[in-house]
N, C-alpha and C positions, 0 to 999 in steps of 0.2 A: 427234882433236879432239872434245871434248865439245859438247852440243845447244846452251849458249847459246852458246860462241866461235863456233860456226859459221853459226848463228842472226845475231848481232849483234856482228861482229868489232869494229865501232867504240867498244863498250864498254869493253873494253882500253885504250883511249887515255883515254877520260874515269876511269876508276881508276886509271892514271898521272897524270893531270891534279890529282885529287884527294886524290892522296897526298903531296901538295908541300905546303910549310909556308903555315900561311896568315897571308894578309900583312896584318896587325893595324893600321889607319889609324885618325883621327879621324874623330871623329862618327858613319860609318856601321859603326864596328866593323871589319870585312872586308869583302878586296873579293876580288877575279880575279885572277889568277896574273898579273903584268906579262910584258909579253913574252914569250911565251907558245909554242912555234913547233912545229906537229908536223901530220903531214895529214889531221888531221879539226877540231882545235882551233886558232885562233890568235888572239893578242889582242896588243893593240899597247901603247904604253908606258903608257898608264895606266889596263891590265885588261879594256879593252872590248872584244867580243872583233867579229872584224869581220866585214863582210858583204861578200858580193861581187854585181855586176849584172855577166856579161860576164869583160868582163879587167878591169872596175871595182872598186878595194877602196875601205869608206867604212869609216871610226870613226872616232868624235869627237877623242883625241887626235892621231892621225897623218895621218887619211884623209880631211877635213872637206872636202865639195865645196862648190863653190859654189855660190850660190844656198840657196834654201830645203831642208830637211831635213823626214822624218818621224822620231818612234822608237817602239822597240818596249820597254817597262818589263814588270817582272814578276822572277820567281824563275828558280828553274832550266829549266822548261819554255819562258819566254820566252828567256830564255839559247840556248837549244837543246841541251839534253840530250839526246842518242840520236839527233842531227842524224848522217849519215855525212861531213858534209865542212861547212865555213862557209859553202857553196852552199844547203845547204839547212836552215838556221835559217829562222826565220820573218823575222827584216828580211831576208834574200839575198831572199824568194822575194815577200817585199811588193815591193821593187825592180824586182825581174824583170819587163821589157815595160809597165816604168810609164811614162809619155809624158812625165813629168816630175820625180819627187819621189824622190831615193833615202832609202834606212831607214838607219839608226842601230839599233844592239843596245846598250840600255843599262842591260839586262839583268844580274842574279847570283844564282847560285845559292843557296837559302836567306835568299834576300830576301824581308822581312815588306815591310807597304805602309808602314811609316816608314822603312825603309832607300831605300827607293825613292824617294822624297820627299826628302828629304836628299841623297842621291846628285846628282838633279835642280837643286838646290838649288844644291850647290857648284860643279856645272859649267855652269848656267844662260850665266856670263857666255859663253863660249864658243860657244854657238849662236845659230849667224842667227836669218831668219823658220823657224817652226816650223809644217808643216800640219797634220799631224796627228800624234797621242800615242794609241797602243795602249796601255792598261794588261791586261796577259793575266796574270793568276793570279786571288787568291782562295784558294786552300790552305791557302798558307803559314801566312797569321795564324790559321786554324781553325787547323792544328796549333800553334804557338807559345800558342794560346790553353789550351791544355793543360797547361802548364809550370808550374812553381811560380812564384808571383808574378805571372804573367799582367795577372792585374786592377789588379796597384798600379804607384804613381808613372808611369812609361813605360812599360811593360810588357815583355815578353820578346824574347826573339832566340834563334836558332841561336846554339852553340857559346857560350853565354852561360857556362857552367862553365868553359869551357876559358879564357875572356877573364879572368872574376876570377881564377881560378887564376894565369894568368901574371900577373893587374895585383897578387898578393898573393904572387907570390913563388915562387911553387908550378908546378916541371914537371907539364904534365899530358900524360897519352899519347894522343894524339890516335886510337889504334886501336884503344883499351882496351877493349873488350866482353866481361871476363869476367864479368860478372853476369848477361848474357843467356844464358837455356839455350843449350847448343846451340853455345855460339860459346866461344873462347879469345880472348887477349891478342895474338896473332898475325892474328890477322882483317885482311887486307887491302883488305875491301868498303868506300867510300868511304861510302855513306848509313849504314852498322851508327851510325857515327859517331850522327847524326842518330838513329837509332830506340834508343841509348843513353838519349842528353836527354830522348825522350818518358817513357820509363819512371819515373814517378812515384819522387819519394826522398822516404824518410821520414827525420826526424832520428834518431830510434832506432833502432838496431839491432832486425830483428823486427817491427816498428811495420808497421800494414798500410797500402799506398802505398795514397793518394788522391787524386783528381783531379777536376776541373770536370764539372757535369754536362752531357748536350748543350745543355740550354737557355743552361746559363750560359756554356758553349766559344763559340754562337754569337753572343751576347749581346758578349761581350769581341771576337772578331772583326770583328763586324760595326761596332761601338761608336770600333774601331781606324782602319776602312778610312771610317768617316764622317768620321772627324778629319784622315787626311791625304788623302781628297779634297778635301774641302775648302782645304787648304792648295794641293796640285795646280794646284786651278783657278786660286788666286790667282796662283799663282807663272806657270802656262802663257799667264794672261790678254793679258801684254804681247807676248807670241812673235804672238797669232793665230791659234793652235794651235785645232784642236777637238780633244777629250778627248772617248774614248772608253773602253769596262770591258767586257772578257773571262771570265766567267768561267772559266776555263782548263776542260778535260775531263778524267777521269780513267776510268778502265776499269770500276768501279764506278758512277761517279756518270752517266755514259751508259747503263746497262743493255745494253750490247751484248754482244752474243754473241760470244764468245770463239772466235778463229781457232787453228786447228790451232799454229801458231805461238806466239801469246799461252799456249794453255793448256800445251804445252811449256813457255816460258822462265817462266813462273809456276807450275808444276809439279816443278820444276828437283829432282831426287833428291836432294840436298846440303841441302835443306831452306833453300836460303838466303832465298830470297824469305819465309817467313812468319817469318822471324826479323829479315830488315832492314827490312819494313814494318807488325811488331807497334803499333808506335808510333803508325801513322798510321789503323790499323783505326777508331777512332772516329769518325774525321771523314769516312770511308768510308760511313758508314750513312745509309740511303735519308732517315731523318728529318732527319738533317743538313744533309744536300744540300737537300733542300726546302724547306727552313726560311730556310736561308743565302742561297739563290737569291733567295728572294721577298723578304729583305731587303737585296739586295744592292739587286736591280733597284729596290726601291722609292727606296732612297738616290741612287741616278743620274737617277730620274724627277724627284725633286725638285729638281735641282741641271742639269736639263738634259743632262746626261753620256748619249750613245746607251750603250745596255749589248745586250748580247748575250749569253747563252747558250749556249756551246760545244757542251754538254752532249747539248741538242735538236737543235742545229744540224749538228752531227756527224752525228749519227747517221740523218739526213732527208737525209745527201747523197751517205750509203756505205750500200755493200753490209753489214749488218749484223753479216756475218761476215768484211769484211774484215778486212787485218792492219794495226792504225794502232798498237798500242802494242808500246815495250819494257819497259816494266813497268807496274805500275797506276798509273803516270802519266805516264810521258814518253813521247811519241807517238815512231814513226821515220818515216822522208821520206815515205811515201804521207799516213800522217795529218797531218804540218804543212804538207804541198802542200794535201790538203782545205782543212783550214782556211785558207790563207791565197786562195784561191780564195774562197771561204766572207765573207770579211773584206772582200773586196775588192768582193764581191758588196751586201754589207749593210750595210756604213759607203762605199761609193759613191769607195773610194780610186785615187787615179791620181797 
């Protein structure tokens, strides 16, 4: 058994997960594998993947308890990527020995803050009183802000190739990374996927790719996450909801010291890791993060919205060289137990 199977078996399940066709909807583009069934992953008929308190299961289409609901919105890290079982995503462990309110995960992986919004949007009618709404990413739209097109009309999305491709007729191979050094056609890593798209295309053949500067990545980001907070709060107003903004953590943008473990599976001999997260290097950088942070928080000051930090918050509550992540962004259950201790502690949730 190689250092990350043994390291991080539940990974196997979520690159099974991930290699299942994806299921192409209106409006928000894609969502979550439906019905979903296996023992780290499961999502019920329409993709949300569920949460458990107990012998309790909650998701919005199948599992809707009574009384009032919280949820938990965001991309894959809110999803619970690198989660070991549905017990310990962050809505299981928001639930967990709360006196009243269970979570909802309505959560997807490579969700920008318009798909999340929209998502919200179409399933609104469906939920009671709503107490509270975690938004926990912030990533996703720096890296999408990278893409070509970015800045114009609506701006970008994950697997945005692969969608025109099909809406014009054109198989596209959803595993294809042979332009990436280092990787073949055969590549089974589910994010190669993802660190494809960042990879700047030029129209020409030869033509040297270019891409947003940091000013302007965080500029279109932040410019993104104004617009559908804003929308957010309108739509959460009638629920009751308060509305809250995470910035998610990443192994990078906390300056932690890296655990015996972390530097293994981000060390990985196979060279995989600096080939599936070449993409996301720019939004990695200290300037980045600093810049994005102080405009995030300023946009939720404005608007009322508590905002948080993960970043800071993290790292003031671990040992610095514990093991929170499995890769430079998906936390595994020690780190989303913090945090969600963390959450609960600083947005006052029960």
């Amino acid at each position: 058994m190689d250092r990350y199977a043994e390291l991080v078996p539940q990974m196997a399940q979520y690159e099974k997960y991930a290699k299942g066709g994806i299921p192409w909807l209106p409006y928000i583009m894609y969502f979550n594998a439906l019905n979903y069934s296996s023992p780290v992953i499961n999502t019920d008929s329409g993709g949300f993947r569920i949460s458990r308190s107990g012998m309790k299961r909650y998701s919005l289409q199948e599992n809707l308890p009574p009384g009032p609901v919280s949820l938990v919105m965001g991309g894959s890290s809110a999803f619970g990527f690198g989660a070991t079982c549905d017990q310990k995503t962050l809505a299981s462990l928001l639930s967990e020995n709360n006196t009243g309110t269970p979570w909802l995960n309505l959560a997807a992986p490579a969700f920008n803050s318009t798909q999340e919004v929209v998502l919200f949007l179409l399933n609104r009618h469906l939920l009671p009183e709503v107490r509270d709404i975690v938004v926990y990413g912030g990533l996703n739209n720096l890296v999408v802000a990278g893409l070509p097109g970015a800045a114009e009309n609506y701006g970008q999305f994950f697997f945005s190739g692969e969608f025109f491709g099909h809406f014009n007729g054109q198989e596209v191979a959803r595993t294809d990374v042979s332009h990436i050094p280092g990787r073949d056609s055969t590549s089974q890593n589910p994010l190669s996927r993802i660190a494809r798209l960042l990879r700047p295309q030029s129209k020409k053949a030869g033509d040297a790719p270019s891409g947003p500067s940091a000013e302007e990545r965080v500029e279109i980001a932040t410019r993104l996450l104004l617009k559908d907070l804003d929308r957010l709060l309108e739509l959460a107003e009638p629920t009751g909801a308060r509305v809250h903004f995470v910035l998610q953590p990443t192994l990078s943008w906390t300056g932690k010291k890296r655990s015996a473990e972390e530097a293994a599976l981000l060390e990985d001999d196979t060279g995989m890791w600096a080939q599936m997260w070449a993409g996301f290097q720019p939004v990695f950088a200290e300037a980045v993060y600093t810049e994005h942070a102080q405009r995030v928080e300023e946009i939720c000051k404005t608007r009322g919205v508590s905002f948080l930090d993960m970043n800071k918050s993290l790292l003031l509550s671990v040992n610095s060289d514990d093991w929170l992540f499995v890769d430079p962004v998906h936390l595994n259950d020690t780190g989303t137990e913090a945090v969600s201790e963390i959450l609960k502690r600083e947005f006052n949730l029960h």
